[in-house]
C-alpha positions in Angstrom: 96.1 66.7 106.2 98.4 68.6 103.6 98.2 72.7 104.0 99.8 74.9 101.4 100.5 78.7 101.7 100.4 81.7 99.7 102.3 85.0 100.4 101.5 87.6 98.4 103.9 90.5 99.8 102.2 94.3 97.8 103.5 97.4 97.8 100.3 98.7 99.6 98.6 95.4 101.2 99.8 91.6 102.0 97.8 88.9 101.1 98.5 85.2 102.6 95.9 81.9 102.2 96.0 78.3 103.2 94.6 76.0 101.5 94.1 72.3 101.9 92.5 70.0 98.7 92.6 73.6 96.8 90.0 74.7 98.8 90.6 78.2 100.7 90.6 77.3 104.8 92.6 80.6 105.5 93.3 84.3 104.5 94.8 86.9 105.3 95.4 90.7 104.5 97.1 93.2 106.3 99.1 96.7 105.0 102.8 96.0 103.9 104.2 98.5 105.9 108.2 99.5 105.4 109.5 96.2 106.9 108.1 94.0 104.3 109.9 90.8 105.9 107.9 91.6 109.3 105.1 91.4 107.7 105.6 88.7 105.7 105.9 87.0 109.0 103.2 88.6 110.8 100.6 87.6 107.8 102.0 83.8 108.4 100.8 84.0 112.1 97.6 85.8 111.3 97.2 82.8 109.0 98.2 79.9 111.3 96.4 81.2 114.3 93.0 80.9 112.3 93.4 77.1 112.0 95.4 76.6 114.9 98.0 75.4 113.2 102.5 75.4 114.0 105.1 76.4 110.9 106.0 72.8 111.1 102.1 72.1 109.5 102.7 73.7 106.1 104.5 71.4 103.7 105.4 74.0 101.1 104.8 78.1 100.7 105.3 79.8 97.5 106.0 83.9 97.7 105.0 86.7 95.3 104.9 89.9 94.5 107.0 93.4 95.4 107.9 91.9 98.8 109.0 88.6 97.8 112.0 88.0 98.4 111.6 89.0 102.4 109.7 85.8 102.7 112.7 84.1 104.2 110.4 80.8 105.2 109.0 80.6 101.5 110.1 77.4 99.7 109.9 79.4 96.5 109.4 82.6 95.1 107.1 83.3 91.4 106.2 85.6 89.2 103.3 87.4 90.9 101.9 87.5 86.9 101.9 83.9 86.9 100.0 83.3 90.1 97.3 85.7 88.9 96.5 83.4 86.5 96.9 80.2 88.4 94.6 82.2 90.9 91.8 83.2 88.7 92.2 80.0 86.9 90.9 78.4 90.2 87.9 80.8 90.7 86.8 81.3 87.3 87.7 78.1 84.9 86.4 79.7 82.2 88.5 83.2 82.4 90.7 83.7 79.3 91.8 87.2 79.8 92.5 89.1 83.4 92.8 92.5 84.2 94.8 92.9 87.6 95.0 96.1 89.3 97.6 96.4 91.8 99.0 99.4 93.8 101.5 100.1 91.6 101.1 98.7 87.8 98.2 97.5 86.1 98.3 94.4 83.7 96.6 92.1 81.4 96.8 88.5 81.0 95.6 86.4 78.6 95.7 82.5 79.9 94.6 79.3 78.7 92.5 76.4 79.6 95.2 75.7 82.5 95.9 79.1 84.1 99.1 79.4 82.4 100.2 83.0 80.5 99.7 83.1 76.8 100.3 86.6 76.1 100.3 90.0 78.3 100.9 93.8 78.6 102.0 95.9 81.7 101.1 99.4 82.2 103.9 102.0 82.1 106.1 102.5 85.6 103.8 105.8 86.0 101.2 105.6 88.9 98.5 106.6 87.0 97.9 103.4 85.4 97.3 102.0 88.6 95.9 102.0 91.8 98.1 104.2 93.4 96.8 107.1 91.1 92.7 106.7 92.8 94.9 106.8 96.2 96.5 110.3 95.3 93.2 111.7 94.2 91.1 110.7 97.0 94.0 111.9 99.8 93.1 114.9 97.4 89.4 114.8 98.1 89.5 113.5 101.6 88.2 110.5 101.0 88.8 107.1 102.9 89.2 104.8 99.9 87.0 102.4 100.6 84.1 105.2 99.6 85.8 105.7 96.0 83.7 103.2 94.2 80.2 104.1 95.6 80.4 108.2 95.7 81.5 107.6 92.2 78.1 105.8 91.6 76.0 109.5 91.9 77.8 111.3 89.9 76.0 113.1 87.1 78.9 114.1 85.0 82.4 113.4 85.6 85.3 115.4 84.9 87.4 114.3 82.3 91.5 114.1 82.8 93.3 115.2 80.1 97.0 114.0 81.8 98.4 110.9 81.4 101.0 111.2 85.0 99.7 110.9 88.1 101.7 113.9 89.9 100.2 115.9 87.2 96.5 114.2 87.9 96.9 115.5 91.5 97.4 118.8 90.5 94.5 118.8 88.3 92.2 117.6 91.0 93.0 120.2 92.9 92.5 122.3 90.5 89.1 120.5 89.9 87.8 121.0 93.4 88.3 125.0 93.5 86.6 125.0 90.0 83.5 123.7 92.5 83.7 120.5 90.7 81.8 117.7 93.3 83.7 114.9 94.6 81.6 112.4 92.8 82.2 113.6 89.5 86.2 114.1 90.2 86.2 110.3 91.0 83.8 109.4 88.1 86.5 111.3 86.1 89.0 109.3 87.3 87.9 105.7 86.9 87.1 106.6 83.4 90.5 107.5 82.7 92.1 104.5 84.0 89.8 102.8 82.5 91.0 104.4 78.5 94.6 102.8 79.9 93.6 99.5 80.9 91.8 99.8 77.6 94.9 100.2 75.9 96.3 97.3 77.1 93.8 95.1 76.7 93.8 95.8 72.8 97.5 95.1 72.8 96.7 91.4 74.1 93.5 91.0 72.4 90.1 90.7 74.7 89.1 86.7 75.1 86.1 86.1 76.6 85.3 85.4 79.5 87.3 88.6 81.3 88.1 88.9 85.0 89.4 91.3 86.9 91.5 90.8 90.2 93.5 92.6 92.8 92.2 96.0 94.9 90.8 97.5 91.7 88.3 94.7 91.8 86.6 96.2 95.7 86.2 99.4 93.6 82.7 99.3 92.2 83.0 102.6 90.3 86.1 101.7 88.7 84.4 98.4 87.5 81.4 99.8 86.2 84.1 102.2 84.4 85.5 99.2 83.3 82.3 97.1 81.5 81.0 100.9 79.6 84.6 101.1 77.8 85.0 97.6 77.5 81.1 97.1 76.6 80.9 93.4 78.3 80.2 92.1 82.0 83.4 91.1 84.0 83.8 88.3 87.0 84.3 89.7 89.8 85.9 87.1 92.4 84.7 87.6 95.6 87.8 88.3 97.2 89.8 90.0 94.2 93.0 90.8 96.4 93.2 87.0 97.3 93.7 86.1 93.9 97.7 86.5 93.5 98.1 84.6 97.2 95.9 81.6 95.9 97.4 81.0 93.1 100.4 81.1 94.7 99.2 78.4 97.0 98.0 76.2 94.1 101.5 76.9 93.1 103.4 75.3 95.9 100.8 72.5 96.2 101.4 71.8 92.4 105.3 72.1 93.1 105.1 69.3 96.0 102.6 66.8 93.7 105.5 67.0 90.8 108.0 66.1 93.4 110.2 69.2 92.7 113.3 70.0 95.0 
């Protein structure tokens, strides 16, 4: 049997898969950490250990993302942009643009029949067009983030942000809760707003049907739902949207080997 790997080494979480005929048979995710190469090894164990398998078993691993170049057993590194489309190109054949939401940017993609880029837009190096900015506000709000998306759900009317930065965001949520403003709608408030960004950028590319959206902005239900109102249309969710940058990453290194590259 051949077995391919993924690393995808974030500036919040690690992703790793295996896969064998394309199909997933392992993954991983775990928080980067500071020492990104320890965890770039640590994910590789988690992920070998699942299928009992030895370093020597792999025939080719292809590394992405912040992290990448601490992968010192990766055969090759990529752009994590174009393993999110080689990624969602596996799970959803049909996907012609992709929203990704990582820790730290936010971008869209716009990819043909084959995965690969045909156009794309990056949000600006401020944390509020990204992930990182739903972290700030619900260290704000004491909330464990995992409970962003649903307690965003009840709200009745959400706050609206009128900044664009994310150390200025923080200081308005404060601000928010000793105004008596509920949690729910702070968070509501929040999603809508990066939703207006990711917006933005998905005019500058042009919206294709069908639309996906991948990494950890894809577990937030709130933010989604945020999403589909501005957007007005339905989005595929993959069912592990963090995966997404690690697979295609693997389908990259498998693809590498059957073109018989050095």
């Amino acid at each position: 049997m051949t077995w391919y790997m993924g690393i995808d080494i974030g500036s919040a979480y690690s992703k790793g898969v295996i896969i064998l005929n394309t199909e997933v048979a392992s993954f991983s995710v775990t928080s980067s950490g500071a020492n990104f190469r320890e965890t770039a090894e640590k994910t590789r164990q988690e992920l070998l250990q699942k299928l009992k398998l030895s370093p020597g078993d792999i025939t080719a691993t292809v590394a992405t993302g912040t992290g990448a170049g601490n992968v010192q057993f990766a055969s090759q590194k990529m752009s994590d942009m174009i393993c999110t489309a080689r990624g969602i190109n596996i799970v959803f054949p049909n996907a012609r643009t992709v929203i990704d939401i990582a820790g730290q940017s936010t971008k869209v993609l716009r990819i043909d029949t084959q995965g690969m880029v045909t156009n794309f837009s990056v949000s600006e190096k401020c944390a509020a067009g990204s992930g990182r900015f739903l972290q700030i506000v619900a260290n704000v709000l004491r909330v464990e983030l995992e409970e962003v998306g649903p307690l965003s759900l009840k709200s009745k009317k959400p706050v609206a942000f009128t900044t664009g930065c994310a150390v200025f965001g923080e200081s308005e949520a404060v601000s928010r809760v000793s105004e008596g403003f509920s949690k729910e709608d702070i968070l509501a408030g929040v999603h809508q707003a990066l939703a207006n960004k990711v917006s933005v950028l998905v005019d500058r590319v042009g919206l294709e049907m069908e639309c996906s959206i991948s990494g950890g902005g894809g577990l937030n239900v709130g933010l989604i739902k945020s999403l589909e109102e501005k957007l007005g249309i339905r989005l595929l969710v993959p069912p592990e949207p963090q995966m997404v940058n690690a697979l295609g990453a693997a389908i990259m290194a498998e693809e590498r080997v059957a073109r018989r590259e050095p």
